[in-house]
C-alpha positions as CSV (number, residue, x, y, z in Angstrom):
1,X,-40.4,-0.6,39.3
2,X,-38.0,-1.5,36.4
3,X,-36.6,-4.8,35.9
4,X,-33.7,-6.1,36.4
5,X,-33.7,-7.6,32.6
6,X,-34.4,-4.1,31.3
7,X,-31.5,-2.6,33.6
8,X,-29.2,-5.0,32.4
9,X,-29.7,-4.7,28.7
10,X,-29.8,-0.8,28.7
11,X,-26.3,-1.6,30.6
12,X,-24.8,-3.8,27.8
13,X,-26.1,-1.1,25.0
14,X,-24.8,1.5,26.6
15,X,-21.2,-0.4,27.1
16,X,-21.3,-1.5,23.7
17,X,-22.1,2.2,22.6
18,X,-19.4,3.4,24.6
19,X,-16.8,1.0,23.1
20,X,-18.2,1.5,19.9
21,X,-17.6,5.5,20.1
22,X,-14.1,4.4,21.6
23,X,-13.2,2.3,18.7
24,X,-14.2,5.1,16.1
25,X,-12.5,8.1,18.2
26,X,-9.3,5.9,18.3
27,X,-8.9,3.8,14.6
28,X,-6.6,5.5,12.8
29,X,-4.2,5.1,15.7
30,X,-4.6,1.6,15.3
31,X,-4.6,1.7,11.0
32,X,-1.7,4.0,11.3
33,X,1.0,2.9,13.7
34,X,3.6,3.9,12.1
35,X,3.4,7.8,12.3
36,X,5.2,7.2,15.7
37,X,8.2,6.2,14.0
38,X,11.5,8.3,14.9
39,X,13.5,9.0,12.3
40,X,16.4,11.2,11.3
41,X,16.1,14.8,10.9
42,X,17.3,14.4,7.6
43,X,17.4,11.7,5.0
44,X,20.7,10.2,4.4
45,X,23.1,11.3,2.1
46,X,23.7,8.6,-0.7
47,X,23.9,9.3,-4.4
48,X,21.3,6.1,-4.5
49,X,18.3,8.2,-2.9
50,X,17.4,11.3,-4.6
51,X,14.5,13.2,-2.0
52,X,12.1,15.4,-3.1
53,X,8.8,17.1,-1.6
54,X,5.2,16.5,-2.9
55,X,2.7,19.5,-2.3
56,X,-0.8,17.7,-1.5
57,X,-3.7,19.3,0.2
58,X,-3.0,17.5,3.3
59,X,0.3,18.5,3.6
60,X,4.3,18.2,2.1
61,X,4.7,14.5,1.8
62,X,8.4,13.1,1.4
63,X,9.5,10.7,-1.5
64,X,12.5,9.4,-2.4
65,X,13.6,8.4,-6.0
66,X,15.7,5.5,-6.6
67,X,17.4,5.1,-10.4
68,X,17.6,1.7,-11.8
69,X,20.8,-0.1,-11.4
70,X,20.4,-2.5,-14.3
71,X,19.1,-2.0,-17.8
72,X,20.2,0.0,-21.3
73,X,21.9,3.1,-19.8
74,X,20.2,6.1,-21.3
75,X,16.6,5.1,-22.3
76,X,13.8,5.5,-20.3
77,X,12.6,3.0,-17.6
78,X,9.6,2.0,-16.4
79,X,9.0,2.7,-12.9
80,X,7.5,1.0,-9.4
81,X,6.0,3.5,-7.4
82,X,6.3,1.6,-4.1
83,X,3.6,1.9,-0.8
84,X,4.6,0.1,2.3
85,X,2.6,-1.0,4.9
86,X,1.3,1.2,8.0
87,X,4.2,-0.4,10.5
88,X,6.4,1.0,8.1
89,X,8.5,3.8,6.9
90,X,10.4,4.8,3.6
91,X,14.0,5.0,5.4
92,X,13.7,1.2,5.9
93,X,12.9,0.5,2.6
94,X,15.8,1.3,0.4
95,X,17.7,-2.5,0.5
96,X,13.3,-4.1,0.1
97,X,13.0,-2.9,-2.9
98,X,16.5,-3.7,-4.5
99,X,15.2,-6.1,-7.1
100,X,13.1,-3.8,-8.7
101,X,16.1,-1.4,-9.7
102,X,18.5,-4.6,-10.3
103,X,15.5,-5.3,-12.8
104,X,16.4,-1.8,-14.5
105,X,13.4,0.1,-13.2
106,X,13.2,3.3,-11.4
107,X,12.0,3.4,-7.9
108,X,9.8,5.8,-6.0
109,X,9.2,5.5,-2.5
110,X,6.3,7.9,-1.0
111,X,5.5,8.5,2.3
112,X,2.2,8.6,4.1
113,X,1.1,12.4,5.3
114,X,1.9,12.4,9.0
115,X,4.3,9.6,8.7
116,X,8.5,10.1,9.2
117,X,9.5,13.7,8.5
118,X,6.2,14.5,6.0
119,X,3.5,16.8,7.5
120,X,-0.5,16.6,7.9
121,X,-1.8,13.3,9.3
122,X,-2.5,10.1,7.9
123,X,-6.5,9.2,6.2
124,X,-7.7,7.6,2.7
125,X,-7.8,11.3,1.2
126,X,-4.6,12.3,2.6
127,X,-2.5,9.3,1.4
128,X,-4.2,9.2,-2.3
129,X,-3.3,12.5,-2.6
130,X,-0.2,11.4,-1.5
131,X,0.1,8.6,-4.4
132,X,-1.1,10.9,-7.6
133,X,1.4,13.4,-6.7
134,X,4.3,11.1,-6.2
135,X,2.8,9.9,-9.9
136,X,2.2,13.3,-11.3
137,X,6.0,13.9,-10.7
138,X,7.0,11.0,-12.3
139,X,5.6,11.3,-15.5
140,X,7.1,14.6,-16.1
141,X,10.3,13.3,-15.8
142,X,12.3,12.5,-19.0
143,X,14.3,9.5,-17.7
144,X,10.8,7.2,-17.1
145,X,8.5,6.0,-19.3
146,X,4.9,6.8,-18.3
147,X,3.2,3.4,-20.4
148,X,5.0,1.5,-17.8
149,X,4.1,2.6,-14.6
150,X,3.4,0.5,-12.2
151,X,1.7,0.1,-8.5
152,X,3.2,-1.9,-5.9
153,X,1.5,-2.4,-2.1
154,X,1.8,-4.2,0.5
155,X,-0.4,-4.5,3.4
156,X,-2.2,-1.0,3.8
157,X,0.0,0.1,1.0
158,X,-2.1,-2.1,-1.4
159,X,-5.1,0.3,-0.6
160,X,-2.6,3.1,-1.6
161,X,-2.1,1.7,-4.8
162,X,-5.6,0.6,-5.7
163,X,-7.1,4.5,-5.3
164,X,-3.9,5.4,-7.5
165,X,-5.1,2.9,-10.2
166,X,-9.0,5.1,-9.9
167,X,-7.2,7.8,-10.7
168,X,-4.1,7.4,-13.0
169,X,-3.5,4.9,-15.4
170,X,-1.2,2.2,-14.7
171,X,0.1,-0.4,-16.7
172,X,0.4,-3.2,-14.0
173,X,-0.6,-3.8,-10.1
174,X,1.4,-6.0,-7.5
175,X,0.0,-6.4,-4.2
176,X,1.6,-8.1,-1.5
177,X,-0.6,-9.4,1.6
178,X,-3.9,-6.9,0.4
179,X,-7.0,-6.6,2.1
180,X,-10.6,-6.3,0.8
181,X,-11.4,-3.3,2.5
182,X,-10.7,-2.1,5.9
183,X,-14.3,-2.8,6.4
184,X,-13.8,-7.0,7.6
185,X,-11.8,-5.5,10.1
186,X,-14.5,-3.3,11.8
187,X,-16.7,-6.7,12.1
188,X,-13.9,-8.8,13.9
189,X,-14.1,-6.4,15.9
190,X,-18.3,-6.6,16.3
191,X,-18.7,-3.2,14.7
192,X,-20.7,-2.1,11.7
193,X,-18.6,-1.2,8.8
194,X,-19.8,2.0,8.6
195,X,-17.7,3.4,11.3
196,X,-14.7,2.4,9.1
197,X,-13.5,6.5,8.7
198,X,-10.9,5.2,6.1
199,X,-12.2,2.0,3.9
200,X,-9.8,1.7,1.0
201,X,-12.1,-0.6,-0.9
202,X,-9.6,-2.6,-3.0
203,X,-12.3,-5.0,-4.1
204,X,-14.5,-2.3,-5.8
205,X,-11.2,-1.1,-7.4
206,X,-9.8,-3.8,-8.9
207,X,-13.5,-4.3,-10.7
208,X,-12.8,-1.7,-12.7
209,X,-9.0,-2.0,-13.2
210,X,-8.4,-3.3,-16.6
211,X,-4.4,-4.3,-16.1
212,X,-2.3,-7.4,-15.1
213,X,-2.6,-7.8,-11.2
214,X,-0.1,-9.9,-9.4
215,X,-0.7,-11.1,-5.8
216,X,0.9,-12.5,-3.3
217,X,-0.5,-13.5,-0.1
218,X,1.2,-15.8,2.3
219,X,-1.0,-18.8,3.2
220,X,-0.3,-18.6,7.4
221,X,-1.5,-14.8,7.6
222,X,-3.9,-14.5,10.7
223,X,-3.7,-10.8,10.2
224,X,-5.1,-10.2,7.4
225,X,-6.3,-13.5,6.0
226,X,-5.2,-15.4,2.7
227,X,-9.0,-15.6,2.2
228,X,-8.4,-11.6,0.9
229,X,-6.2,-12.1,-1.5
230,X,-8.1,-15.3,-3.3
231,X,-11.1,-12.7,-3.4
232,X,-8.9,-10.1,-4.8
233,X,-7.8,-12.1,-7.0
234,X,-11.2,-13.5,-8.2
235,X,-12.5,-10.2,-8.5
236,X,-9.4,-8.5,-11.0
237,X,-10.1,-9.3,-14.6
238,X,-6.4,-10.6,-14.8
239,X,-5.7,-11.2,-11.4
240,X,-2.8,-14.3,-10.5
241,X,-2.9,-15.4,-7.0
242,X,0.4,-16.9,-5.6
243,X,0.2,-18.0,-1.8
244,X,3.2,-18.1,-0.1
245,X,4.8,-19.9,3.0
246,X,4.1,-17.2,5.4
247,X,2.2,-15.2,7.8
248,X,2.2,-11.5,7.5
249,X,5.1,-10.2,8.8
250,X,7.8,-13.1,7.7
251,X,6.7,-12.4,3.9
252,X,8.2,-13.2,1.9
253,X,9.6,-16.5,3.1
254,X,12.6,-16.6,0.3
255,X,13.5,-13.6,-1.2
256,X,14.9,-14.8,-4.5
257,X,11.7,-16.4,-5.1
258,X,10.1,-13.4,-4.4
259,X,11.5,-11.9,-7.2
260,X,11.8,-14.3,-9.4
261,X,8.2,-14.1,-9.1
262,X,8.0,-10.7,-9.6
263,X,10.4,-10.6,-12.6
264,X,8.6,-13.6,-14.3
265,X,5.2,-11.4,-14.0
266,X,6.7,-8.2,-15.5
267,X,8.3,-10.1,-18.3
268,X,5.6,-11.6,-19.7
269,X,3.7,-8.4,-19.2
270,X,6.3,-6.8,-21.6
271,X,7.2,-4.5,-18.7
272,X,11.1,-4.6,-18.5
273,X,13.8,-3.0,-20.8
274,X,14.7,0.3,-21.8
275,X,12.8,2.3,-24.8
């Protein structure tokens, strides 16, 4: 007769198999939330958003490109290819990343694959692919100037831009509230890291990225830690760590900090001007 210790244990593996298989079926509806965004058919008509259409092997992703605002009119800019986080889509962005262009620098926005009005659906592969064609695309234009091109993330945006720094060179990183790797996350939640189906392992990337990384992390994030970005930052070769008065979704606290921030880090980086 078998016992009721043995019946209970094969219960709680088999539970804890089922939710594991759950959890694994179901996590890139929780990493990408925002793919059930609504947005407009089309994107809006302003002489500030220039659209174009990335061919990737996951599918036409959408990108926007933004012209600097400030600078030497004529010469070429450095540019901020910008990856927002997965709550997010490029037709909120526009005002966020105002700085940036007021700074002189171009501005390209790319979306994830499955996300707004881009096809395929969203995974590691898809949205890398994603990030070196929105790349590719800027460096053959004439108006940009392809030493100065430079990553900016925030939340699962950071992982875009860290696999775009594997890949491409880039003259700078800036990551905003970034994560080791999505792997953490599987063990809050009592699962192996393993079954983490998209990992985006920022940690091993910034071990072999050579440039200036700035990051900013605010100090009251309980979603994804400050502890990640002080690791991040420990592991870049130039990493600078500045924690903010925030959580996740309240950062940054002050804009105008923010960028002055962000503008202090590109100066002395010898990133701004035209050429």
């Amino acid at each position: 007769m078998e016992h009721p210790l043995i019946r209970i244990v094969m219960l709680a593996v088999l539970a804890y198999a089922g939710y594991a298989l759950l959890c694994f079926l179901a996590q890139r509806s929780l990493i990408y939330p925002g793919r059930s965004l609504s947005v407009a058919d089309q994107p809006p008509d302003s002489p500030a958003i220039h659209p174009l259409w990335l061919t990737t092997p996951y599918g036409r992703v959408e990108a926007w490109f933004l012209p600097a605002t400030g600078g030497v009119a004529g010469s070429r800019r450095p540019v901020v290819l910008f990856f927002h986080g997965n709550g997010e889509v490029i037709d909120v962005l526009p005002d966020q990343v105002g700085g940036f262009r007021r700074m002189g620098m171009h501005v390209m926005l790319v979306e994830y694959p499955g996300y707004g009005r881009s096809g395929g659906s969203p995974s590691e592969e898809g949205i890398t692919a994603a990030a070196v064609a929105a790349y590719d695309e800027l460096v053959r234009r004439a108006d940009t100037d392809s030493g100065r091109m430079i990553a900016f993330g925030r939340s699962l945006g950071c992982g875009a831009a860290c696999a775009l720094s594997l890949r491409r060179p880039l003259a700078a990183l800036i990551l905003q509230s970034p994560f080791t790797s999505i792997r953490p996350f599987a063990r809050q939640m009592l699962l192996p890291g393993f079954l983490a189906r998209d990992v985006f392992d920022n940690r091993k990337a910034l071990e072999s990225y050579g440039g200036a990384v700035l990051i900013l992390h605010g100090a009251e994030d309980d979603i994804i830690p400050v502890g990640h970005g002080r690791e991040l930052a420990r592991t870049a070769r130039r990493g600078r760590l500045v924690e903010l008065s925030c959580g996740h979704n309240d950062c940054p606290p002050d804009w105008a900090d923010f960028w002055r921030i962000i503008e202090g880090f590109l100066e002395l980086e010898g990133m701004l001007g035209g050429k």
